[in-house]
N, C-alpha and C positions, 0 to 999 in steps of 0.2 A: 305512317303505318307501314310496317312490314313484317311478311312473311316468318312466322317464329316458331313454328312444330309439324311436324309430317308425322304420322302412325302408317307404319306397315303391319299387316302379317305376314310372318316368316315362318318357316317349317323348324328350326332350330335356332332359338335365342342367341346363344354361345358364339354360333359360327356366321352368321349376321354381325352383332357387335363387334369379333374380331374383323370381319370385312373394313367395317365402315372406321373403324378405329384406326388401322392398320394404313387404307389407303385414304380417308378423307378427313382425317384429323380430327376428328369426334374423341371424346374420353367418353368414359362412364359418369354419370350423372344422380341417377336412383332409380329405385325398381319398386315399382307399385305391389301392394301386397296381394293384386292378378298375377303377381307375375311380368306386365311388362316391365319393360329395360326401359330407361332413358337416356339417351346419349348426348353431348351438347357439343357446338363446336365453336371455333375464337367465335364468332360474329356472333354466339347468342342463339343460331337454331337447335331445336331438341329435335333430335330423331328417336319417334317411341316402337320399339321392337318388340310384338306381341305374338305368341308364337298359336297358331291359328292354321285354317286353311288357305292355300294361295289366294291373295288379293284379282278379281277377277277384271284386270282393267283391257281396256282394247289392246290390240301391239303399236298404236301410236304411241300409246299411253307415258309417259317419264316425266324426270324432273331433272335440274340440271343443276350446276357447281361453275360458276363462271369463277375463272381463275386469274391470277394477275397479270400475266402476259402472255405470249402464243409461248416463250419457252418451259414453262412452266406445264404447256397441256403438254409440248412433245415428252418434258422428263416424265409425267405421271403418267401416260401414253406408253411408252417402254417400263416404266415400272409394273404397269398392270399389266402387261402384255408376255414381259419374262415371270411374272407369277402365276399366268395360264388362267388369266381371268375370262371368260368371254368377251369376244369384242366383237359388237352388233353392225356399228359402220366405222369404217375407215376413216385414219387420222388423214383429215382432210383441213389442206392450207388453200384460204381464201384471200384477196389483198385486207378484206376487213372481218374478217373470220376464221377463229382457227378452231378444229373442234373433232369430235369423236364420239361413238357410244357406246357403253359395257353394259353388262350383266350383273347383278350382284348374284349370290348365292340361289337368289331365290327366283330368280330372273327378272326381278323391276329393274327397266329400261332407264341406264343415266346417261345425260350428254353432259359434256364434261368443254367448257369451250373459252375462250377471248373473245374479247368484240372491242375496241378503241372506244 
């Protein structure tokens, strides 16, 4: 069993999907005749972007993107960082943790991390 679709609402479709496109390798998928966006990415998950009021979650609240090695968080790390993303907590190196959190547009909390 695993994990295969997340729905957000987002204040603007457009600039959501360019987010998640742009920095977490999602394409376009199809668009419900609501209106939402589906987005997919290699491994299969749909991310569905429905454009709504802010989702009202705690500030713990995120979801995450484990990556394939700690170099891989540093490079997307510096990539969203020189593109003026928000960044929630600091890229932090652990012996068996390497990780970070951003903002998307809409402010859903993502930690983005390795773990061996």
């Amino acid at each position: 069993m695993q994990l295969n679709h997340l729905h957000l609402h987002v204040a603007a479709v457009e600039d959501a999907a360019a987010f998640y496109t742009r920095h977490f390798g999602f394409r376009r998928h199809v668009v419900q005749d609501d209106g939402t966006l589906f987005l997919r990415d290699e491994a299969g998950l749909d991310l569905a972007l429905a454009a709504g009021p802010a989702d009202n979650f705690p500030p713990w609240a995120h979801f995450g993107f484990r990556l394939r090695d700690a170099q891989a968080v540093d490079d997307l790390f510096s990539e969203l960082d020189k593109a003026g993303v928000t960044i929630r907590e600091p890229l932090t190196h652990e012996p068996d943790f390497v990780w970070f959190r951003c903002a998307d547009p809409d402010g859903h909390l993502i930690e983005v991390y390795w773990e061996p």
